[in-house]
PyMOL commands that place a pseudoatom at each C-alpha (Angstrom):
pseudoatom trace, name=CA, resn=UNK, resi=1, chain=A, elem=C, hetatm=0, pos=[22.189, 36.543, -3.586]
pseudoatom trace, name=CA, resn=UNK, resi=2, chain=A, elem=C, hetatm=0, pos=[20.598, 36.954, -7.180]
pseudoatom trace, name=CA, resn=UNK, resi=3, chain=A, elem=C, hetatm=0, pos=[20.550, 39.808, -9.024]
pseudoatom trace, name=CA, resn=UNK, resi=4, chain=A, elem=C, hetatm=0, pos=[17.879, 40.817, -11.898]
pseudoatom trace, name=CA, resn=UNK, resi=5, chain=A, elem=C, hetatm=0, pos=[18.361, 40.870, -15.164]
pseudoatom trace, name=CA, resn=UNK, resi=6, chain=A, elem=C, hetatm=0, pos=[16.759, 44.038, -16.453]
pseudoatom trace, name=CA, resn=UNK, resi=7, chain=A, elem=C, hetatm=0, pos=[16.321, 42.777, -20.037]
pseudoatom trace, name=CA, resn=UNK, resi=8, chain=A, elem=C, hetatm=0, pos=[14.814, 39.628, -19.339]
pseudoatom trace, name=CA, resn=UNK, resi=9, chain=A, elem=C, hetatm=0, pos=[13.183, 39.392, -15.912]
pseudoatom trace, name=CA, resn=UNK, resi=10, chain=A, elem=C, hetatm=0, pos=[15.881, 36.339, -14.881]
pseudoatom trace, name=CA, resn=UNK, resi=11, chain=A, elem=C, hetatm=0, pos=[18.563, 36.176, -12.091]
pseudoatom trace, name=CA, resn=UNK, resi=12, chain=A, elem=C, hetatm=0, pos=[22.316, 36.687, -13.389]
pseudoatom trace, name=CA, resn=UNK, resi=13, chain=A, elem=C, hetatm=0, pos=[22.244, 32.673, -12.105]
pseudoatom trace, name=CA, resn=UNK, resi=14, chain=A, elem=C, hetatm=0, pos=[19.385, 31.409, -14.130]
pseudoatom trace, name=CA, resn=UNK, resi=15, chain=A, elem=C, hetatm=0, pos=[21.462, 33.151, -17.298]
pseudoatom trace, name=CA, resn=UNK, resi=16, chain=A, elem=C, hetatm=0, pos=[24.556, 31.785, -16.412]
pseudoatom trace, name=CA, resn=UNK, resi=17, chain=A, elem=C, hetatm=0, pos=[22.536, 27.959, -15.829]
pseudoatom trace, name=CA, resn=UNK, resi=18, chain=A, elem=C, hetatm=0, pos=[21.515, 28.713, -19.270]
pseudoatom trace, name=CA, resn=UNK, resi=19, chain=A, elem=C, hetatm=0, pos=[24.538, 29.567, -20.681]
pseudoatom trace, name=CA, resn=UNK, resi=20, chain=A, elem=C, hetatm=0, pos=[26.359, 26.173, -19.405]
pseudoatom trace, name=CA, resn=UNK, resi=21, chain=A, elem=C, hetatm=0, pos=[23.348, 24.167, -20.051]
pseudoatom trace, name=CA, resn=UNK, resi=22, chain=A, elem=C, hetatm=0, pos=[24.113, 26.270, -23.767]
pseudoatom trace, name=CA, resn=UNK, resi=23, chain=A, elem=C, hetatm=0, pos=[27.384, 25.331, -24.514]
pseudoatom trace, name=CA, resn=UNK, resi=24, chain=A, elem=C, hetatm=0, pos=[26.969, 21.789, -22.949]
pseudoatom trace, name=CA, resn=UNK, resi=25, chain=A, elem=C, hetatm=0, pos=[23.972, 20.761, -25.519]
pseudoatom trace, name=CA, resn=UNK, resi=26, chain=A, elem=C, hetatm=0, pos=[25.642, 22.218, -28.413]
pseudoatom trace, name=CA, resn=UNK, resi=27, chain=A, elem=C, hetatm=0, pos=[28.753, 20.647, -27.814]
pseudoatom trace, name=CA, resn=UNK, resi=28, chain=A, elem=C, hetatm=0, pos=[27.568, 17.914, -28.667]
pseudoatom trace, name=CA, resn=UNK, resi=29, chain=A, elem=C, hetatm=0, pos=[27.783, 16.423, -33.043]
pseudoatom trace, name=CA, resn=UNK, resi=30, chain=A, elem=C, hetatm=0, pos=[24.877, 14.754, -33.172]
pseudoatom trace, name=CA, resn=UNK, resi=31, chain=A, elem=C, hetatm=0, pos=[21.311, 16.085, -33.336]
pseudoatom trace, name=CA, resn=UNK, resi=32, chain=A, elem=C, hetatm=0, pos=[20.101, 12.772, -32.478]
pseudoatom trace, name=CA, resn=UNK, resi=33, chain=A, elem=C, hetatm=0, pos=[21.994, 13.342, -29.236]
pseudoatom trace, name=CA, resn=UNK, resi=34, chain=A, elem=C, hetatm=0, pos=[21.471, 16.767, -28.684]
pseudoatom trace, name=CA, resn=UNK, resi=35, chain=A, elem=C, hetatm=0, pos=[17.800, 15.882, -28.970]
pseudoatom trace, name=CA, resn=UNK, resi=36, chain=A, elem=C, hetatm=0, pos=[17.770, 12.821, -26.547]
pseudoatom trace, name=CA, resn=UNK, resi=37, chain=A, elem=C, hetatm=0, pos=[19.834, 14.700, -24.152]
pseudoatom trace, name=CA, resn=UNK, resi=38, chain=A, elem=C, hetatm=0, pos=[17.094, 17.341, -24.155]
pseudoatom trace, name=CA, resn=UNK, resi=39, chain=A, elem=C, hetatm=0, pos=[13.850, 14.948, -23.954]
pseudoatom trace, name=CA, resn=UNK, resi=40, chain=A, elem=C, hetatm=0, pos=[15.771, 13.021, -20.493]
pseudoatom trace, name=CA, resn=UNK, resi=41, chain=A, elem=C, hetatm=0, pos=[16.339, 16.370, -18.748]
pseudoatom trace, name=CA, resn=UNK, resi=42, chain=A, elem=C, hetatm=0, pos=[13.107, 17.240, -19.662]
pseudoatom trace, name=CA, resn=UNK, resi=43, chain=A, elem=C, hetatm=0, pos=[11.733, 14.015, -18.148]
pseudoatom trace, name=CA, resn=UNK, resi=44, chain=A, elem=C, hetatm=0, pos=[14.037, 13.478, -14.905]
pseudoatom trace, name=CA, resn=UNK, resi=45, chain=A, elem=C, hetatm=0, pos=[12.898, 17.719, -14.414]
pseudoatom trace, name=CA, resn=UNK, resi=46, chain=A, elem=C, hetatm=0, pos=[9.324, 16.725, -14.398]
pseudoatom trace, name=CA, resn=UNK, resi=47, chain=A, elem=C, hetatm=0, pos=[9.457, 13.625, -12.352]
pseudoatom trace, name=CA, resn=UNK, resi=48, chain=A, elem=C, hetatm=0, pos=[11.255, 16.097, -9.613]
pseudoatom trace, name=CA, resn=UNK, resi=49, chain=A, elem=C, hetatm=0, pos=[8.421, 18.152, -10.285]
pseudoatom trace, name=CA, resn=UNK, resi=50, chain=A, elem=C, hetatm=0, pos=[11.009, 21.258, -11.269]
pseudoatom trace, name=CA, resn=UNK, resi=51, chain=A, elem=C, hetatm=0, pos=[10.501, 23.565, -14.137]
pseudoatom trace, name=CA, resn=UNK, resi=52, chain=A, elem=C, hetatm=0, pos=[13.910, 25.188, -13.738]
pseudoatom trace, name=CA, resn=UNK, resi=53, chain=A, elem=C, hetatm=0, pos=[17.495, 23.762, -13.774]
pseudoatom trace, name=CA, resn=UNK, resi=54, chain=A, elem=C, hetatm=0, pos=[19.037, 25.310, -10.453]
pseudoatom trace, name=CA, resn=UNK, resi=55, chain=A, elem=C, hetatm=0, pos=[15.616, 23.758, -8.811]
pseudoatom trace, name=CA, resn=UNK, resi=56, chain=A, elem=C, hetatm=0, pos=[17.578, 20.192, -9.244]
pseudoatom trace, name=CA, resn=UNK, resi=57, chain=A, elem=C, hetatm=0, pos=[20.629, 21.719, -8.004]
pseudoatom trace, name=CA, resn=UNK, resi=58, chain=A, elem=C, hetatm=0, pos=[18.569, 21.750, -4.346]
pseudoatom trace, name=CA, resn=UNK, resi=59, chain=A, elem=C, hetatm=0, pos=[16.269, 18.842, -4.483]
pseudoatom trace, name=CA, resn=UNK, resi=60, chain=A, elem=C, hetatm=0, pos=[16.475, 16.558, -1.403]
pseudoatom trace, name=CA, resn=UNK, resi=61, chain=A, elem=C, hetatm=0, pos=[18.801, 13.545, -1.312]
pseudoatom trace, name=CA, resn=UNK, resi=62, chain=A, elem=C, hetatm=0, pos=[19.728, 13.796, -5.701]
pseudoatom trace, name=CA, resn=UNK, resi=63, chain=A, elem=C, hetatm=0, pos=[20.940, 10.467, -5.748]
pseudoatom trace, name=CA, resn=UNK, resi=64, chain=A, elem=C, hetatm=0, pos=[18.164, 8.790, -4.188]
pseudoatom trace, name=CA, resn=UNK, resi=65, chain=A, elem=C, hetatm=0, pos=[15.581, 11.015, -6.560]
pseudoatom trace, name=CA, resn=UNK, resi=66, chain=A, elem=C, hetatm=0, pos=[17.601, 9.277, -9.369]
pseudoatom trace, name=CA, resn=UNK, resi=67, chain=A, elem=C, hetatm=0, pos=[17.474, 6.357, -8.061]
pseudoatom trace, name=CA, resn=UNK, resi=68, chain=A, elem=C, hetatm=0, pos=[13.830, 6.473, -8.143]
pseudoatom trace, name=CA, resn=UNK, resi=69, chain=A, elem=C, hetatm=0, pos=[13.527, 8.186, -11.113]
pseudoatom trace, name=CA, resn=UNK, resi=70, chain=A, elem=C, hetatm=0, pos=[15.636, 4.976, -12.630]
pseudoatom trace, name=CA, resn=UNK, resi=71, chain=A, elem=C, hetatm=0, pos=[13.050, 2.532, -10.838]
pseudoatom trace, name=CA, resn=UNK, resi=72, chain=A, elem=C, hetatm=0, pos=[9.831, 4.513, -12.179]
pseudoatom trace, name=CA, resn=UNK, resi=73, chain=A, elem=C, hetatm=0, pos=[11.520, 4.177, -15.741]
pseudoatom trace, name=CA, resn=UNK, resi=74, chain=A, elem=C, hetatm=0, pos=[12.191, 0.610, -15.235]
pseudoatom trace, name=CA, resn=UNK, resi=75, chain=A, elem=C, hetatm=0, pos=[8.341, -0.300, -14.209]
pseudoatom trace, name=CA, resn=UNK, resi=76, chain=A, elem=C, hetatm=0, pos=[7.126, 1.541, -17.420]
pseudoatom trace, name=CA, resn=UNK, resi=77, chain=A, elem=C, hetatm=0, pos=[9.272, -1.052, -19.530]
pseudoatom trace, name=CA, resn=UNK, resi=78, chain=A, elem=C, hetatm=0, pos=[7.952, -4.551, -17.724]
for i in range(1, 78): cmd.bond("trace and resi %d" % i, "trace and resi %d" % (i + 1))
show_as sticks, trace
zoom trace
């Protein structure tokens, strides 16, 4: 069950996924990092054709979508 956040139209989950996905990024030193970190998610997020976090928490078979996700980055470098 998700409950509504009055103040910003998001479910008490997609703040707490924000808040971990928060403290995880800026955890980390380096900007460098930080920034890589960022651009991958990004990436991976769009090549499971997901705009939100707790969408890849459901996504069919993960390992297998990473998997692919590995292969599709591989072809792009031959």
């Amino acid at each position: 069950m998700s409950i509504m956040n009055k103040n910003s139209g998001k479910t008490e989950l997609e703040n707490q996924e924000e808040d971990i996905y928060f403290n995880f990024i800026n955890s980390l030193k380096a900007e460098v990092t930080k920034k890589s970190y960022e651009r991958d998610l990004k990436l991976f997020m769009d090549f499971c054709n997901v705009s939100k976090l707790s969408k890849l928490l459901v996504i069919q078979e993960p390992q297998k979508q990473i998997i692919h996700y590995l292969m599709s980055l591989r072809r792009r470098w031959v």
